[in-house]
Phi, psi and omega in degrees: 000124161294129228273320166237011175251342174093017196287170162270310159227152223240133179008287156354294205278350188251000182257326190299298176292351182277346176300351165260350198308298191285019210246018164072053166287156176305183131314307168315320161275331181283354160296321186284317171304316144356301186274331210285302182309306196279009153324288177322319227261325205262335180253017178232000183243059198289137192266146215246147177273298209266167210217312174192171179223140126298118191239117193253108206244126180254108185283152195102320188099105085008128167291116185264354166307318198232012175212267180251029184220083129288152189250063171314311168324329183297174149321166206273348213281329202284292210295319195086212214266311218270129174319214166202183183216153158249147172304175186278347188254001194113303166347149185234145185233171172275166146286011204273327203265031173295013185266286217283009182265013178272295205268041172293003166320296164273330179285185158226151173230126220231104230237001185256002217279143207233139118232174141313358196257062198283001155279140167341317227229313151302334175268333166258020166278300181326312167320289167293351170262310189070061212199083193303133189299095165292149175276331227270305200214159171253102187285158166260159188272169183323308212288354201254338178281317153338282183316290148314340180261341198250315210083213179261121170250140149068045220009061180239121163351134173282336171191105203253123150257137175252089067263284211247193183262122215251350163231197170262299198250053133293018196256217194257318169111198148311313218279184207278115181277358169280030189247338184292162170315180168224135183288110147289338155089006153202159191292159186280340195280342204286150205264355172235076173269151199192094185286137190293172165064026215235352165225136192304121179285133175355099207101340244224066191274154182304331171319283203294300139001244180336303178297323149322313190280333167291297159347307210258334162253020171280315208290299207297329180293327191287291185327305175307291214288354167260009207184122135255044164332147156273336163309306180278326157306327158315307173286330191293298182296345169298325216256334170329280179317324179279342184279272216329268198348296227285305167314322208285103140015266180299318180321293186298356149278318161285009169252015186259116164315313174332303212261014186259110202292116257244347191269344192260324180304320169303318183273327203266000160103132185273047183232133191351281156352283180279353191254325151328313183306319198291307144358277221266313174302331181303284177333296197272330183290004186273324196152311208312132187291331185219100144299096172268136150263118140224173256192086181087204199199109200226039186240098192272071169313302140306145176038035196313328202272316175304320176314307210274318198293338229272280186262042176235292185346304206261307195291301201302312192287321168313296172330294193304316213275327168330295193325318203273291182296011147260359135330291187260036175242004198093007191261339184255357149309331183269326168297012239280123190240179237212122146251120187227158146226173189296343164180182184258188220209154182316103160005276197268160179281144162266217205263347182262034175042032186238161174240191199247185179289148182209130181213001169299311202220141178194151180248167172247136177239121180256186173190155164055193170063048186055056175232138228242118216252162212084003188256135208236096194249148170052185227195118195258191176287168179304321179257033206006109193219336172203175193248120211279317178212125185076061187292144159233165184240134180293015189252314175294306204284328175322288193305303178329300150267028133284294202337298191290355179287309239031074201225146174280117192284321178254029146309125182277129168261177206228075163275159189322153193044054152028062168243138189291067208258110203291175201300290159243098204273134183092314206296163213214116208286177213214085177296012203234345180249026171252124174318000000 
């Protein structure tokens, strides 16, 4: 059953009846199948808001206690040391955000987000999948499930990790490894940054360039008519894509930070933080469809308040300022952008004044690509220890940004031995956070 049109009957059951279509139905039924199609027709074609996304993955489990969900109220062991600021809507924030509690405007914060996962390594597969971690499969991740429904625009990667590819399950998953990210292979901040592979190497006159490549693509051609391995297609479309880079101009323009005009590079901060953002802004106003950035060390056992004043600072300033330069470029109704970690942190402080792993209750922050700003969904508890109202799950945040992608999140994809696996399973798109 469809999740967001409402059809009555779901893919399965509408491929089952056209298989009858020629076996002499009645009238009535060739109506109802009619109408059942044009269900179908209505329900695989979402009309999509975002254009591309960032998606800012804080590794460690983030406090959501010490960023948008604070407890003044609570007892001191609950709230921590650090104080709180109001927002530009009313909203109360830590004091850690006061740039993005200027422009609360544009976000939305999602105060309810939920799993099961207090490991590391299992909450950011959930993250990245929207997917409870199987022994059975290997799920692909946003950018390779993107990559796959959409492709290459404007010959630019379909999905760039910034710095690197920052986990295993930033990959392909089941899909097709030619689906994986592209790597910048150095930080945006180092003052001789330089992404690899993105220029002819040394000696390497453009003449001999063109004779490789022909070359290379006489092997490929040979290879293809003997074997459809995804290894070797996989390797074919990598070598598409790395020629596309090399020809391509405009690539090697959106990946020079250099020519990104030095008073903005200074507001988005000269530091690890703003200059990834500035990336990832280069990048999708260049084509690219999905950026993942991530950003810090958040698994604060210890010292959280020294932790958080330490790295939020330089993270706070990037943000607001991205909201604000893809604002005033026109980008961010078209943009959705994603602040996620693997999970949240302990109620209470412990005895080393740091908190623990948490996956009961955590927050999430969107902004732009038809998400609707000023918005506060759901709700944890007094000491936010669970989600008091509007529980999410990461299969709802998931299904949400396809929904605005406009990819029908349980369209079934083709994991091995042609087994049918959706996009997303369960999940439910969080209409209160749509523009």
């Amino acid at each position: 059953m469809s999740r967001c049109h409402g059809n009555q009957l779901g893919r399965r059951g509408f491929l089952a009846a056209g298989a009858f279509g020629g076996l002499g139905l009645s009238l009535a039924e060739l109506l109802m199948l009619r109408e059942a199609r044009a269900q179908i027709k209505q329900y695989d074609f979402i009309e999509a808001k975002a254009e591309s996304v960032i998606h800012v993955f804080l590794p460690g489990g983030i406090a959501h206690q010490e960023t948008f969900d604070p407890k003044p109220y609570s007892p001191l062991e609950y709230r921590g040391e650090l104080g709180t600021i109001r927002t530009n809507t009313g909203e109360v924030f830590s004091e850690t955000v006061p740039n993005l509690a200027k422009c609360a405007d544009k976000l939305a914060v999602i105060r309810s987000m939920t799993h099961g996962e207090a490991a590391h390594e299992r909450g950011t597969h959930n993250m990245f999948t929207g997917y409870k971690p199987s022994p059975a499969l290997v799920f692909p991740s946003f950018g390779s499930v993107v990559s796959h429904e959409y492709g290459s625009r404007n010959n630019l990667p379909p999905y760039v990790c910034v710095p690197g590819v920052p986990n295993e399950f930033a990959g392909t998953g089941y899909l097709s490894s030619s689906f994986g990210p592209f790597a910048l292979g150095d930080d945006p901040q180092n003052p001789n940054f330089k992404v690899r592979d993105l220029n002819l190497a040394n000696g390497v006159a453009p003449e001999r360039f063109i004779r490789r490549k022909s070359a290379l693509e006489a092997v490929n051609r040979r290879f293809a008519s003997l074997t459809s391995a995804d290894s070797v297609n996989a390797m074919d479309s990598f070598y598409d894509r790395a020629y596309g880079l090399l020809d391509s101009v405009q690539a090697r323009e959106a990946f020079d930070i250099g020519k990104e005009d030095a008073g903005l590079r200074d507001r988005y901060g000269r530091n690890q933080a703003g200059q990834r953002l500035l990336m990832a802004r280069r990048l999708v106003e260049a084509g690219v469809r999905l950026v993942t950035v991530t950003y810090g060390g958040w698994d604060m056992h210890d010292n959280i308040t020294g932790g958080m004043r330490s790295q939020m600072p330089a993270l706070d300033v990037a943000l607001a300022t991205l909201i604000d330069d893809l604002s005033q470029r026109g980008l961010l109704e078209k943009t959705l952008v994603i602040v996620s970690s693997e999970f949240g942190r302990t109620p209470k402080i412990n005895a080393t004044a740091g908190r623990d792993h948490w996956p009961k209750v955590f927050s999430v922050m969107l902004a732009g690509g038809g998400i609707k700003g000023g918005t506060v969904y759901g709700a944890s508890d007094a000491t936010a220890t669970e989600p008091e109202e509007n529980p999410v799950d990461p299969a709802d945040l998931a299904t949400t940004m396809y929904h605005l992608l406009g990819i029908v999140a349980d369209k079934e994809l083709m994991a091995p031995g042609d087994r049918p696996i959706e996009i997303v399973d369960g999940g439910e798109v969080i209409k209160p956070l749509l523009a």
